[in-house]
C-alpha positions in Angstrom: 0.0 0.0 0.0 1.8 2.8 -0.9 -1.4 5.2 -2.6 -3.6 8.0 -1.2 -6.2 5.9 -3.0 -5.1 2.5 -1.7 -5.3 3.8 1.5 -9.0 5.9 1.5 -10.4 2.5 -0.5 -9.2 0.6 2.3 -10.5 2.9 5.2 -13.7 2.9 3.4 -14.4 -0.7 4.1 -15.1 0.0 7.7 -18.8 1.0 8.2 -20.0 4.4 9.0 -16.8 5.6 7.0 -16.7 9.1 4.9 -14.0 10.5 3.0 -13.6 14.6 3.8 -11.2 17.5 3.0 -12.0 20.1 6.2 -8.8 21.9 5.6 -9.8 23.3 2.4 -6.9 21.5 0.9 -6.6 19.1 -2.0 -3.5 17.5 0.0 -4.9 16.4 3.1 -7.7 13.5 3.1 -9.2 12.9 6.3 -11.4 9.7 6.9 -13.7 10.4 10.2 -16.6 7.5 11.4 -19.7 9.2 10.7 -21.7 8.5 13.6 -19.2 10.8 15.9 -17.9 12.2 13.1 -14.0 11.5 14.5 -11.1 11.5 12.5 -9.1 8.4 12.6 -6.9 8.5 9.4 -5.5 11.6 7.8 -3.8 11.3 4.6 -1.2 13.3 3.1 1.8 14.1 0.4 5.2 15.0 2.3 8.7 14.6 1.1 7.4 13.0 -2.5 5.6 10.3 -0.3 2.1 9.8 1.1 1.9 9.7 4.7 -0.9 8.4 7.0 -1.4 9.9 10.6 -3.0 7.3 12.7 -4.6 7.0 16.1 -3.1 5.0 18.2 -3.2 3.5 21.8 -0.7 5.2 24.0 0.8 1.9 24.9 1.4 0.9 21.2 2.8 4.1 19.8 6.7 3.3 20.8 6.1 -0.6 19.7 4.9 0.7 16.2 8.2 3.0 15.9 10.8 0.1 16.8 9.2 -2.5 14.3 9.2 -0.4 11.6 11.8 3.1 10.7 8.7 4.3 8.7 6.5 4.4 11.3 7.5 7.7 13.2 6.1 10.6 15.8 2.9 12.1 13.8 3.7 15.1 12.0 1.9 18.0 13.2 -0.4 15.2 15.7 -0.1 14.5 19.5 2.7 12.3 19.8 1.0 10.6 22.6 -1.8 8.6 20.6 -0.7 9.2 17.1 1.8 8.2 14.8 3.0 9.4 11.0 3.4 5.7 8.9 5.5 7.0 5.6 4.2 4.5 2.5 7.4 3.7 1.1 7.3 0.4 0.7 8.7 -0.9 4.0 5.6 -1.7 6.0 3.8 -4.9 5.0 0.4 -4.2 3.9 -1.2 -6.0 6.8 0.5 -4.0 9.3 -0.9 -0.8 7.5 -4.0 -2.4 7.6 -3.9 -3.6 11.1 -2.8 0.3 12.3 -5.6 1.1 10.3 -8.2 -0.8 11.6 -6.7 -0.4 15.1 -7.2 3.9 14.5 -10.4 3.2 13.6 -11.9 0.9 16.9 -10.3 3.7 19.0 -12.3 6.3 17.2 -15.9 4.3 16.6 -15.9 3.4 20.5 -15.7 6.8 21.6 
């Protein structure tokens, strides 16, 4: 997974999933659950790559970092409960879906 595209079709198989731009800003895609209308993906080009901030239980956040280089402090995000995952390539698809899907539990509970 290494697309903008990739990444909102895959967010979009969740339920209660919508697709917005809120920043007025062709660059940034946010995906937010619709019933609380909570953002639990936001997509972005930086450095010639798309990046994905994520939510992200507290407790996880460092274990995410040390598997994977790619997966760093989110840019411009509380460092706390989010992180930045760069798609270039070196996470496996099924941990970008698993952070995914993960971001999204924490946000649809709330």
């Amino acid at each position: 997974m290494e697309t903008r595209e990739e990444v909102i079709r895959f967010c979009q198989t969740f339920p209660g999933v919508y697709e917005d731009y809120p920043f007025h800003d062709d660059n940034w895609t946010v995906m937010r659950y619709g019933k609380n209308k909570r953002s639990f993906a936001y997509i972005y080009e930086r450095n010639q790559r798309i990046w994905v901030n994520i939510k992200c239980s507290p407790e996880w956040v460092t274990f995410w970092q040390n598997a994977f280089p790619s997966v760093v402090p989110a840019y411009h995000m509380n460092k706390k409960h989010w992180n930045s995952l760069i798609l270039d390539g070196t996470i496996p698809d099924k941990e970008i879906k698993r952070m995914l899907a993960e971001s999204y539990d924490l946000v649809k509970d709330r």
